[in-house]
TORKE-511517 format. One record per atom (N, C-alpha, C): residue number from 1; atom name; x, y, z. Coordinates in Angstrom, 2 decimals. Example, Ala and Ser with C-alpha at 12.3 -4.5 7.8 and 13.67 -1.06 7.14 Angstrom:
BEGIN
+-----+-------+---------+---------+---------+
! num ! atome !      c1 !      c2 !      c3 !
+-----+-------+---------+---------+---------+
!   1 !     N !   13.19 !   -5.69 !    7.80 !
!   1 !    CA !   12.30 !   -4.50 !    7.80 !
!   1 !     C !   13.20 !   -3.30 !    7.80 !
!   2 !     N !   12.85 !   -2.25 !    7.08 !
!   2 !    CA !   13.67 !   -1.06 !    7.14 !
!   2 !     C !   12.90 !    0.03 !    7.87 !
+-----+-------+---------+---------+---------+
This chain:
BEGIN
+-----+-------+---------+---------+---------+
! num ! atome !      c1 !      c2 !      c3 !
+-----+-------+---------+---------+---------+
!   1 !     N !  237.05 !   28.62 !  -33.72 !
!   1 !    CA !  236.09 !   28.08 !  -34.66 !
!   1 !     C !  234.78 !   27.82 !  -33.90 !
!   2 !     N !  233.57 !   28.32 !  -34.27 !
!   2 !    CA !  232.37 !   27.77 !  -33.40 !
!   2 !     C !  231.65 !   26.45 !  -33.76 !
!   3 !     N !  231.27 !   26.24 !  -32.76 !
!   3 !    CA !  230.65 !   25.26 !  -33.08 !
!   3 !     C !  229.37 !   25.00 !  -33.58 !
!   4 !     N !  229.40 !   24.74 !  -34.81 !
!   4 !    CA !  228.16 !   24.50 !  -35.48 !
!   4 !     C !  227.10 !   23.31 !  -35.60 !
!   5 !     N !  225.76 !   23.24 !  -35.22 !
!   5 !    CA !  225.14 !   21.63 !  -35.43 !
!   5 !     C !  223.74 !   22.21 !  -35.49 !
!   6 !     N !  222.82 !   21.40 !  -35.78 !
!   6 !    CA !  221.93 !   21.48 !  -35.65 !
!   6 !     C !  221.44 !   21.72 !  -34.16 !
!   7 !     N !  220.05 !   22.10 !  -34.38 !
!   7 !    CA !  219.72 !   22.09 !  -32.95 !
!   7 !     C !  218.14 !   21.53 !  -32.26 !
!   8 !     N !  217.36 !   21.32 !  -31.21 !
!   8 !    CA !  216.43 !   20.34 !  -30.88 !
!   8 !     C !  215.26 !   20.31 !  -32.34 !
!   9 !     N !  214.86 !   21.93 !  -32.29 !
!   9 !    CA !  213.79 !   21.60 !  -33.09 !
!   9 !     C !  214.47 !   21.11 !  -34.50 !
!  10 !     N !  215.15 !   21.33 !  -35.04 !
!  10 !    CA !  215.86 !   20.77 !  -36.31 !
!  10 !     C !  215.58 !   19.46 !  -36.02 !
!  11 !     N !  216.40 !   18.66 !  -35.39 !
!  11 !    CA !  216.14 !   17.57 !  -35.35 !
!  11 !     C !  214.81 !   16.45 !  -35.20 !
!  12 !     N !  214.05 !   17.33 !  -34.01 !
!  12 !    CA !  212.54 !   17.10 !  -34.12 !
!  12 !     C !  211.35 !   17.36 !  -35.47 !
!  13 !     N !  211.85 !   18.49 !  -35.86 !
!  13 !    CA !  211.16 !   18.68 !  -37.49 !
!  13 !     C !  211.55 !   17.17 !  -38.34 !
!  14 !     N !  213.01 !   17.28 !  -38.45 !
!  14 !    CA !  213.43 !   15.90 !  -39.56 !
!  14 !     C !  213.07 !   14.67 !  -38.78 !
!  15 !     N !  212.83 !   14.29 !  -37.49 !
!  15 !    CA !  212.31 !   12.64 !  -37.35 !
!  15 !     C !  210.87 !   12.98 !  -37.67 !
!  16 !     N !  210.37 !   14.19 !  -37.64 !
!  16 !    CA !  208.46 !   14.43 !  -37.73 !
!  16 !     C !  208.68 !   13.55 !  -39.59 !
!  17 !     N !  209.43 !   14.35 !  -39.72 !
!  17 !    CA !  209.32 !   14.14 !  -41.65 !
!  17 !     C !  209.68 !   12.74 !  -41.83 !
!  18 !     N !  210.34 !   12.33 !  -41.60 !
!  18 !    CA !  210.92 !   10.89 !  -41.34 !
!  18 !     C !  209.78 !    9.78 !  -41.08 !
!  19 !     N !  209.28 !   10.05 !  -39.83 !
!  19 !    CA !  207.86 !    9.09 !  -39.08 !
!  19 !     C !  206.87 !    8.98 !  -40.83 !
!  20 !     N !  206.72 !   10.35 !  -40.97 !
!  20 !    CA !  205.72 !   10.24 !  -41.83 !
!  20 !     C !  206.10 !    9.67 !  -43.15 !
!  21 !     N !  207.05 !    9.52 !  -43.43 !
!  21 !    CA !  208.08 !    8.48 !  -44.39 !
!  21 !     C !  207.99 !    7.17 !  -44.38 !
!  22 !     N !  208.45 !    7.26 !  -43.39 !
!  22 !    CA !  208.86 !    5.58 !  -42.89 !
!  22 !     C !  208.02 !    4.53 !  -42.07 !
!  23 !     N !  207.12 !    5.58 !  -41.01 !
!  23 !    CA !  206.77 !    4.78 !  -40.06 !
!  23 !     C !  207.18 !    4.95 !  -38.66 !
!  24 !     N !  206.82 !    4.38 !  -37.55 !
!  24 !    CA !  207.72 !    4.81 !  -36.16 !
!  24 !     C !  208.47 !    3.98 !  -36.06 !
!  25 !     N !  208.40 !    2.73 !  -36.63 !
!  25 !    CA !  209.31 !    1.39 !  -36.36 !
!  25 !     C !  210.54 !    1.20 !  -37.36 !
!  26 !     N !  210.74 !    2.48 !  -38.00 !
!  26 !    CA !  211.94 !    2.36 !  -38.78 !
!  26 !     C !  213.07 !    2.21 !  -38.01 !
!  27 !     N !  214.14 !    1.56 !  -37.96 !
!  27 !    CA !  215.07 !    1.85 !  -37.41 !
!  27 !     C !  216.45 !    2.98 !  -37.78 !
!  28 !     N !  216.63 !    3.38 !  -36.63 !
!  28 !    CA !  217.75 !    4.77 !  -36.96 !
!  28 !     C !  218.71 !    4.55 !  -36.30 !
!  29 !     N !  220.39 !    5.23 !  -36.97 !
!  29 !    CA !  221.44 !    5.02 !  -36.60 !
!  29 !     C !  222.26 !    5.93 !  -36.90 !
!  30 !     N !  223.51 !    6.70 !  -35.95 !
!  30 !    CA !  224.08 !    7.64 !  -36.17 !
!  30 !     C !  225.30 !    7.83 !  -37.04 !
!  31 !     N !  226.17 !    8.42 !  -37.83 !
!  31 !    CA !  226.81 !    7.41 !  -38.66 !
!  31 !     C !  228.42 !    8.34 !  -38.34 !
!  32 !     N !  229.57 !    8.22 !  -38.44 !
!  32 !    CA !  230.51 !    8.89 !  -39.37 !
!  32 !     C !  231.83 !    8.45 !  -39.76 !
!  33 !     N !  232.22 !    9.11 !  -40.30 !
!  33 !    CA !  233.34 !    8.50 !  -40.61 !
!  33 !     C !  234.92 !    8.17 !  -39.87 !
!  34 !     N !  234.90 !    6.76 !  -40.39 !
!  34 !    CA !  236.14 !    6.14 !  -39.59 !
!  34 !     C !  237.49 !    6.84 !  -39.80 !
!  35 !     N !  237.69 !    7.31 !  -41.07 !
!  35 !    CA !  238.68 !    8.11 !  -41.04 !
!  35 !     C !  239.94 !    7.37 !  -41.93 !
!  36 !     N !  239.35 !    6.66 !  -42.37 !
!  36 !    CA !  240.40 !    5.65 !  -43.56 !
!  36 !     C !  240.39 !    6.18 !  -44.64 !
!  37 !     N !  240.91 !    5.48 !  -45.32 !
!  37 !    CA !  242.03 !    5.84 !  -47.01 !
!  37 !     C !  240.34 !    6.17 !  -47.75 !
!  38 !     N !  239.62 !    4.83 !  -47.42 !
!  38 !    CA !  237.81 !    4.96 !  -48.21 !
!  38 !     C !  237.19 !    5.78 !  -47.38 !
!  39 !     N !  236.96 !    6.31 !  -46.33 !
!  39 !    CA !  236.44 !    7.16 !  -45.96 !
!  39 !     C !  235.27 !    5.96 !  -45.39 !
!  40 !     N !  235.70 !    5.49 !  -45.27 !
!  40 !    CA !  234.21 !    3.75 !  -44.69 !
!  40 !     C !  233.47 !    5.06 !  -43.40 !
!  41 !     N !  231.80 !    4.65 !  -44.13 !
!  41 !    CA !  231.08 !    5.47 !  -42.84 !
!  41 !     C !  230.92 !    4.55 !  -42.46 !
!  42 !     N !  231.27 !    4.62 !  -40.46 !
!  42 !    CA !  230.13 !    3.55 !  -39.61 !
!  42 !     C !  229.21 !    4.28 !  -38.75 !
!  43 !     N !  228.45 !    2.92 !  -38.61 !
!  43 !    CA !  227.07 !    3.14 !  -37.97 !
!  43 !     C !  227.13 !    3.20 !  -36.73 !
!  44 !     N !  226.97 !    3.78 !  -35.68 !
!  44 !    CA !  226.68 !    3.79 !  -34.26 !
!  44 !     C !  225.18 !    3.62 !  -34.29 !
!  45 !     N !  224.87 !    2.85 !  -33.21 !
!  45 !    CA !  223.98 !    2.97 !  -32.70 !
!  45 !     C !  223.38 !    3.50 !  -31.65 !
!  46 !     N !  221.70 !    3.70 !  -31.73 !
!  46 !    CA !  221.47 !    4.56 !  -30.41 !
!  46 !     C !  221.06 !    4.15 !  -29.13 !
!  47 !     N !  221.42 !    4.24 !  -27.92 !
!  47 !    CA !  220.77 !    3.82 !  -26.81 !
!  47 !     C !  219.64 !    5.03 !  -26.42 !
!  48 !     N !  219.73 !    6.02 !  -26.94 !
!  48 !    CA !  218.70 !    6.91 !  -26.08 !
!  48 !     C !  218.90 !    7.40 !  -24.83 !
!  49 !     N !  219.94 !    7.88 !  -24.46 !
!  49 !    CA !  220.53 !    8.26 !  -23.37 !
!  49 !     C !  220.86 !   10.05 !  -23.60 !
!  50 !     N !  220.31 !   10.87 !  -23.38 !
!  50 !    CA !  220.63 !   12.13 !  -23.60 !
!  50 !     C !  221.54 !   12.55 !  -22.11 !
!  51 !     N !  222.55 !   13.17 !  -22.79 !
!  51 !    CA !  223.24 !   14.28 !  -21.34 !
!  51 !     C !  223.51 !   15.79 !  -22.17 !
!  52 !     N !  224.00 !   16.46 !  -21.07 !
!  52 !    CA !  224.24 !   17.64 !  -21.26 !
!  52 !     C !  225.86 !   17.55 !  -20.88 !
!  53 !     N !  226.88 !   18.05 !  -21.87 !
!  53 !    CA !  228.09 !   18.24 !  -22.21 !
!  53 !     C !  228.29 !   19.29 !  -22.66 !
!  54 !     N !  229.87 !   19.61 !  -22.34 !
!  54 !    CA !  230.04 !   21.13 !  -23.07 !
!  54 !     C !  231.20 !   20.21 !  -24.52 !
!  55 !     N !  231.02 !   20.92 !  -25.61 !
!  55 !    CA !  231.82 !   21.35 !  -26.89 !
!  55 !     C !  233.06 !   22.11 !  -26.67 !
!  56 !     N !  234.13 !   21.20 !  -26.45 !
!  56 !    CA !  235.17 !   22.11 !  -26.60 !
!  56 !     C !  236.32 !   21.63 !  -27.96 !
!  57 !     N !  237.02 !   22.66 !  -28.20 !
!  57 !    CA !  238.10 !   22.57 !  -29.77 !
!  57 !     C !  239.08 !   21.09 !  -28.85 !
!  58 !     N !  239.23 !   20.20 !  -30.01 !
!  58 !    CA !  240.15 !   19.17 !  -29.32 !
!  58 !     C !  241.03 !   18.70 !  -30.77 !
!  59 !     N !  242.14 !   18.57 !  -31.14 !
!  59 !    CA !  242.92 !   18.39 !  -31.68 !
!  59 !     C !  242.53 !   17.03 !  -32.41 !
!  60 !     N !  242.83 !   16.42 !  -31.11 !
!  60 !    CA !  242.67 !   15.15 !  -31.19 !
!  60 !     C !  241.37 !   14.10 !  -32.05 !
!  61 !     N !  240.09 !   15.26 !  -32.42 !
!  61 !    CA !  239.06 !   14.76 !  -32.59 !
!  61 !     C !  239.31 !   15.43 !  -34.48 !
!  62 !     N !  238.51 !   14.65 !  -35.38 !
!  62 !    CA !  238.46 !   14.60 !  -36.68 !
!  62 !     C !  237.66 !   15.38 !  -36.73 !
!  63 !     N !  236.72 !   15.91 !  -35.94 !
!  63 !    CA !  235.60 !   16.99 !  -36.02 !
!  63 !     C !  236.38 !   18.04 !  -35.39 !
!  64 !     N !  237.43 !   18.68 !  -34.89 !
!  64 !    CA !  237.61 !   19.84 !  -34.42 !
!  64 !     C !  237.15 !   19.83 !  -32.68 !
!  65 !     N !  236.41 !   19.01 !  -32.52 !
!  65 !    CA !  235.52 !   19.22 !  -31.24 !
!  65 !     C !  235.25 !   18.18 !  -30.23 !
!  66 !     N !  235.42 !   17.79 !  -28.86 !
!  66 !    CA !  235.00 !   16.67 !  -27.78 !
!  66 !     C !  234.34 !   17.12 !  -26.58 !
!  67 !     N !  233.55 !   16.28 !  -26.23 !
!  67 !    CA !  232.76 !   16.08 !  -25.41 !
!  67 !     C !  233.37 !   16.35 !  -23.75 !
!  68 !     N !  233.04 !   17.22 !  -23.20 !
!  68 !    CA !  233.79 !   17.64 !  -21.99 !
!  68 !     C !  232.69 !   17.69 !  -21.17 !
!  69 !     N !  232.91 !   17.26 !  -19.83 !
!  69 !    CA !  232.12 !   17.41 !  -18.66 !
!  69 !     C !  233.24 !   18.34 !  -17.38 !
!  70 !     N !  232.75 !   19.60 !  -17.39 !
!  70 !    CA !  233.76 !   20.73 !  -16.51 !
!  70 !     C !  233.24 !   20.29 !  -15.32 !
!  71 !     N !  234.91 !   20.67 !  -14.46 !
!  71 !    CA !  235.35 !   20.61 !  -13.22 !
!  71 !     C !  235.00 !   21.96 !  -12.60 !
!  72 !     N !  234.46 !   21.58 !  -11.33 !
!  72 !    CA !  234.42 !   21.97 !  -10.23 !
!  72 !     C !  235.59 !   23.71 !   -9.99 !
!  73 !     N !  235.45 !   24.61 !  -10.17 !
!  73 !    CA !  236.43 !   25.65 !  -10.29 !
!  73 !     C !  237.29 !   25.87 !  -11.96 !
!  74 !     N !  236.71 !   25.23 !  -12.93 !
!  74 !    CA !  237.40 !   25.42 !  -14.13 !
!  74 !     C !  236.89 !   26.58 !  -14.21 !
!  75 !     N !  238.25 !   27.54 !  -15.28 !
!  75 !    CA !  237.35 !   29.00 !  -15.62 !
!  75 !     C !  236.37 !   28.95 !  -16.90 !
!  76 !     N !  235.15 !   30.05 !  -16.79 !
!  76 !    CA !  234.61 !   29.87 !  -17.73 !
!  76 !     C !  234.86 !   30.24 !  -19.19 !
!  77 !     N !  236.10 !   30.81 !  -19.38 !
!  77 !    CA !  236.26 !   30.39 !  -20.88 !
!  77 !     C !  236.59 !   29.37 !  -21.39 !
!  78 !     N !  237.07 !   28.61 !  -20.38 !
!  78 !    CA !  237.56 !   27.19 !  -20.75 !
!  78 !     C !  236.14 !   26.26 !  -21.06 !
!  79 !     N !  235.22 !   26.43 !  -20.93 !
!  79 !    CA !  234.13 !   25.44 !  -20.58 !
!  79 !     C !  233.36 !   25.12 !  -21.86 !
!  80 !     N !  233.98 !   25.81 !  -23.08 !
!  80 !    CA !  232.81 !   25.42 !  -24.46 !
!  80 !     C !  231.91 !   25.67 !  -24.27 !
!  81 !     N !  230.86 !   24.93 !  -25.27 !
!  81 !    CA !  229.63 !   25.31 !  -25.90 !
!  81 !     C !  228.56 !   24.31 !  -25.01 !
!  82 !     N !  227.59 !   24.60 !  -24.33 !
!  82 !    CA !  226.72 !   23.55 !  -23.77 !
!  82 !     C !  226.30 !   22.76 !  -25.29 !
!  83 !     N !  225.86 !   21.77 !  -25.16 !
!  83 !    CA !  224.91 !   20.76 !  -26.12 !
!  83 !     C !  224.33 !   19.89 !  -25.43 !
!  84 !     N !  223.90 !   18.94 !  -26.46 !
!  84 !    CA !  222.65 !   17.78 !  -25.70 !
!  84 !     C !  223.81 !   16.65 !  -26.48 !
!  85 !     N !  224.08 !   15.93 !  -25.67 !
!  85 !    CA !  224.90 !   14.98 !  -26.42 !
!  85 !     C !  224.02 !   13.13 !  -26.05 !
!  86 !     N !  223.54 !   13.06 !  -27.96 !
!  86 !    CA !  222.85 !   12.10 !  -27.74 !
!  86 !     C !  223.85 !   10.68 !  -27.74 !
!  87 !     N !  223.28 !    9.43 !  -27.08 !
!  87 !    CA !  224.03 !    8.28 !  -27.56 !
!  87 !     C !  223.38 !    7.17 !  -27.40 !
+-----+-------+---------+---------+---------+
């Protein structure tokens, strides 16, 4: 399954549209779902900390997908999708 998301300029276009909405002092927050009977979305918040992570398929995750930082001699099919993983 690939991995699908948006990507920098996407995201930079929608806070451009946003600013001009809202203001710069709006506050923003990342959201999803907890995974209950209601489907309750929560809010994460952001510190502003960008890294670079690879996307790999994980069972374990409700999205199909987790955040991996590869080892030293892993092969490269194993290594996923680079991204920018914000938090």
């Amino acid at each position: 399954m690939p991995f699908r998301t948006a990507t920098l300029k996407h995201l930079l276009d929608l806070v451009q549209d946003l600013t001009d909405e809202h203001g710069e002092q709006f506050p923003v927050a990342f959201s999803s779902d907890y995974g209950d009977h209601s489907h309750t979305e929560q809010l994460l918040p952001i510190e502003l900390e960008a890294t670079v992570k690879m996307a790999v398929e994980s069972g374990y995750s409700d999205s199909g997908y987790a955040a991996h930082e590869p080892e030293a001699g892993e092969d490269e099919d194993e290594r996923g999708v680079e991204v920018v993983v914000i938090s």
